[in-house]
LUMMAR-16162 format. One record per residue: residue in one letter; x negated, y, z of N, C-alpha, C in turn. Coordinates in pm, whole numbers, plus 50000, padded with zeros to 5 digits. Each point is the difference from the previous one (the first is absolute). Layout:
<kolmis>
AXYZXYZXYZ;...
</kolmis>
This chain:
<kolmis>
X224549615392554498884990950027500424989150101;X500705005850104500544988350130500784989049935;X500985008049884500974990349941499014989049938;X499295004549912499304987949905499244994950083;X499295000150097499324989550125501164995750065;X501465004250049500814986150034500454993449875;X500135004049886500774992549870498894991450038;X498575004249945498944985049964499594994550136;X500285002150132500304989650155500994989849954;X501565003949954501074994049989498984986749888;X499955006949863499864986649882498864993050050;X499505006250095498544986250043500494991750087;X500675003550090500654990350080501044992049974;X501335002949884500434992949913499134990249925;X499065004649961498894989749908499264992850072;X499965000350145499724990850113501044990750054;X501115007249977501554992450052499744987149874;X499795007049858500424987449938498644991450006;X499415005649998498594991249946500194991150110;X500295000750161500284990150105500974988349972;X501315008349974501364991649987499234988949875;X499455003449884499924990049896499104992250068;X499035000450033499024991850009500434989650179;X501075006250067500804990250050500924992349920;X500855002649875500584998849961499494984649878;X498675001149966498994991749911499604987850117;X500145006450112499424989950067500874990850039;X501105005150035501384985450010500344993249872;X499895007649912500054992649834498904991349962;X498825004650043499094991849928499764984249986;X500614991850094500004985749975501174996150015;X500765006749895501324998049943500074994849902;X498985003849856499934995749886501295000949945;X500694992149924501234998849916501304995650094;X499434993450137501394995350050500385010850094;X501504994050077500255006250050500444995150169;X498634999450082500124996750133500904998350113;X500424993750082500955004850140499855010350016;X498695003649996499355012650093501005012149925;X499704999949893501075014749920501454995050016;X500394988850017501285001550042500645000350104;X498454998450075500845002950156499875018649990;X498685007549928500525015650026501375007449910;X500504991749868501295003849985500814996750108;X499814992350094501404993650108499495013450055;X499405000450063499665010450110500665014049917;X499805000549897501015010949912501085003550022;X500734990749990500964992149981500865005750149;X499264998050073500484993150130500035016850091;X499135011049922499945011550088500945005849881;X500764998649901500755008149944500985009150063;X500465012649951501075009250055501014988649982;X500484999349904501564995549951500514989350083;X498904992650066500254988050063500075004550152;X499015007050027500585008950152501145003050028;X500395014749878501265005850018500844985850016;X500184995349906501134988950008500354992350081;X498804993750030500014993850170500105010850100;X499585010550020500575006250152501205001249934;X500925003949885501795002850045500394990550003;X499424986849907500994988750120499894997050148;X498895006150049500194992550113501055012150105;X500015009149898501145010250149501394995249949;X500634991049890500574991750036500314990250080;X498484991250004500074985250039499995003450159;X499155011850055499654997450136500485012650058;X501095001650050500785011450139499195008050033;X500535011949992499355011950068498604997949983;X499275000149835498744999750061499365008749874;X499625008350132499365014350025498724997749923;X499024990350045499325004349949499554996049801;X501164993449995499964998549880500435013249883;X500535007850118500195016649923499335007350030;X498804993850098498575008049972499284997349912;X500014986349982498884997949952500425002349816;X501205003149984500425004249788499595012550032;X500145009450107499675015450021498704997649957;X499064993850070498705001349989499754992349850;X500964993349895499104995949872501175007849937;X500615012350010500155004749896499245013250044;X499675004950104498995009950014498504999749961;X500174983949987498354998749901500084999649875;X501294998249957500254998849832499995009649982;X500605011550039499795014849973499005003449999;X498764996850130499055008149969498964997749875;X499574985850020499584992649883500205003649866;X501474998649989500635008349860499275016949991;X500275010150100500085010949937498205001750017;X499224989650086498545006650021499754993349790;X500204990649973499534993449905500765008849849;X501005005550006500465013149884498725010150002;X499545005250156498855006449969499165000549928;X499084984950092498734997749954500034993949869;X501004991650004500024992949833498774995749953;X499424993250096498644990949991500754988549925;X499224996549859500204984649929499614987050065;X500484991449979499364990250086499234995949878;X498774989950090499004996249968499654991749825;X499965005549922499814995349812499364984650016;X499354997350099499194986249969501084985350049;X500895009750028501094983750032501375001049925;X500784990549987501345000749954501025002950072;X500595007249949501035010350144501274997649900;X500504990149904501404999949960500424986350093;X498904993050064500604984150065500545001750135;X500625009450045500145003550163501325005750002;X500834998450053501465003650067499755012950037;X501105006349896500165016650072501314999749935;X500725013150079501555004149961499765014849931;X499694998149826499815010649919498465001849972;X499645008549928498615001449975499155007050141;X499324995850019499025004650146498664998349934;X499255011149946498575001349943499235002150099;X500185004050120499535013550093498964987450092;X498925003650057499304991450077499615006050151;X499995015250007500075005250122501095004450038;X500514995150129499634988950110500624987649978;X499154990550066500564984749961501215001050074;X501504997249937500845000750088500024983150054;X499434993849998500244988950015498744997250204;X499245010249944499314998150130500175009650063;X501195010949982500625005250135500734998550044;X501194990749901501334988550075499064990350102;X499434994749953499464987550057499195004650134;X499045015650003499564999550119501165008050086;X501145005349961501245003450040500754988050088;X500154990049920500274989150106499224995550056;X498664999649987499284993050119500135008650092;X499775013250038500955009250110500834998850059;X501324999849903501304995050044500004988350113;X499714987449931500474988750068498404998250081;X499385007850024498634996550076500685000250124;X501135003250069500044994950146500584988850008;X499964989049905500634986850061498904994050058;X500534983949988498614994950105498824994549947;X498965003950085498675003049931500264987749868;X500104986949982499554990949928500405006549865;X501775004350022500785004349888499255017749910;X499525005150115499475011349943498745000449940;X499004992750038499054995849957500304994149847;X500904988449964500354995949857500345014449919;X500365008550026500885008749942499085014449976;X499254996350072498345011150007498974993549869;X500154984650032499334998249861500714996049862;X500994999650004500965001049886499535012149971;X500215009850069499785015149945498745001449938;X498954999650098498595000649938500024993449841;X500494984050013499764996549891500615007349876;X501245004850006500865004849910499015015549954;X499645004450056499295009450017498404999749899;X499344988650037498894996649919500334993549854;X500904992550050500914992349831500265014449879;X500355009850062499985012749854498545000549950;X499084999250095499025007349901498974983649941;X500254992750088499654987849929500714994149839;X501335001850010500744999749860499885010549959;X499205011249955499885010549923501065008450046;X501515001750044500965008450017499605016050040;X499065002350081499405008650075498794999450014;X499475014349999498615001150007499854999850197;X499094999849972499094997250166500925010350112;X499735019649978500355007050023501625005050036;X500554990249821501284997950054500924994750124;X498974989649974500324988750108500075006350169;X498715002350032499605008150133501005008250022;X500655011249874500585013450054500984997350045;X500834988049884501444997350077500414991350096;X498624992350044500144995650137499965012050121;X499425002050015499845021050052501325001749991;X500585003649896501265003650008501184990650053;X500154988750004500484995550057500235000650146;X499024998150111499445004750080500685015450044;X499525005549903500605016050028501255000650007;X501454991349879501365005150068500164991050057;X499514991050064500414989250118500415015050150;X498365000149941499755013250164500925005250005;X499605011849849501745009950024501245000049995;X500644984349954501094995950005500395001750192;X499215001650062500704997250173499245012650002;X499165012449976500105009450072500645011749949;X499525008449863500475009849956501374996449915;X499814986649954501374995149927500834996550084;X500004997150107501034997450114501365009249925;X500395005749963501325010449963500364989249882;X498685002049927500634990049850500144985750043;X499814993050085500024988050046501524998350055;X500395012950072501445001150027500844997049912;X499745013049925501015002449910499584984149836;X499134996950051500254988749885500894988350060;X499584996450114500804988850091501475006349997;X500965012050007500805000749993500574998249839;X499065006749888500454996549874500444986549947;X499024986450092500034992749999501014987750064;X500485008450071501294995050090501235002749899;X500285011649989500924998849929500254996949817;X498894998749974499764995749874500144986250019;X499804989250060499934984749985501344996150144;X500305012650020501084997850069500174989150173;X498885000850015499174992250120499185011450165;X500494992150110500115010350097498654999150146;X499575010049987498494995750057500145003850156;X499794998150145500455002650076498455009050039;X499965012650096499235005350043498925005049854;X500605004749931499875003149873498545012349994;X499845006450117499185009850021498334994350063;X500054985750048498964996050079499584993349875;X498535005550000498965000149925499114992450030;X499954996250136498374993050041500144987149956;
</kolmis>
């Protein structure tokens, strides 16, 4: 009996997740008509612009371009510890993304059906963490880059509402545990990382 009152909690609140996400989703479309606005091409940029592939790539060049720098082998620790989680929470749940939009027009590396968690809004609130101690003006841009990148999924259909929220949450979450309980894996990734790109980090253990 407990089971079938959480099964039918779960599908009502799913059927609240979507019934929300669409009818946000109708509402950025609706005086769209046939064309196709700045406005939607500024939320593909914003796509665009929070992608993995383009992260990864840019942080290993820069532990080329820029000496001893550390925190650029924090900060691949911290987006391949979100690619993992993202990846293995989303094999779980294997939530579809949302039927009322087109999901073949968007940059991915291989088929990605899965809609829980937006990995796109736990990179993105991942770096607004990250680089939130520069100076206020710079962190502030980079707080709403995030936000926006964040609202841009469920405005372009990519993600439902729920999605959106959880993997900002999660983001958030291995920021945290990347410096407390991951402190070991933070080690031992910064050292994997040293000698893998062959580049030498000084005080290799200081975390703060």
């Amino acid at each position: 009996m407990m089971v079938k009152l959480n099964k039918n909690l779960m599908e009502n609140l799913k059927a609240v997740d979507q019934n929300i996400s669409l009818n946000i989703y109708r509402s950025a479309t609706r005086h769209i008509g046939s064309r196709v606005p700045s406005y939607h091409r500024w939320l593909r940029a914003l796509e665009y612009s929070c992608h993995g592939i383009f992260w990864l790539v840019a942080t290993i060049i820069s532990l080329y371009l820029v000496s001893n720098n550390k925190a650029a082998a924090l900060l691949l620790t911290g987006l391949i510890l979100d690619i993992i989680a993202v990846a293995v929470i989303k094999a779980m749940a294997r939530r579809r993304r949302p039927g009322y939009a087109r999901q073949d027009d968007h940059l991915t590396i291989g088929p990605d059906k899965h809609s829980f968690p937006s990995g796109h809004c736990s990179r993105a609130i991942y770096l607004a963490m990250f680089f939130g101690n520069l100076s206020p003006l710079l962190s502030l841009a980079v707080w709403l880059w995030s936000l926006s990148v964040c609202a841009s999924r469920v405005l372009l259909g990519r993600h439902h509402l729920f999605d959106a929220v959880f993997g900002a949450f999660l983001g958030y979450l291995i920021y945290s545990l990347q410096y407390t309980i991951f402190t070991p894996i933070n080690t031992l990734f910064v050292w994997l990382i040293s000698a893998l790109f062959n580049v030498v980090f000084s005080d290799t253990n200081d975390f703060d």
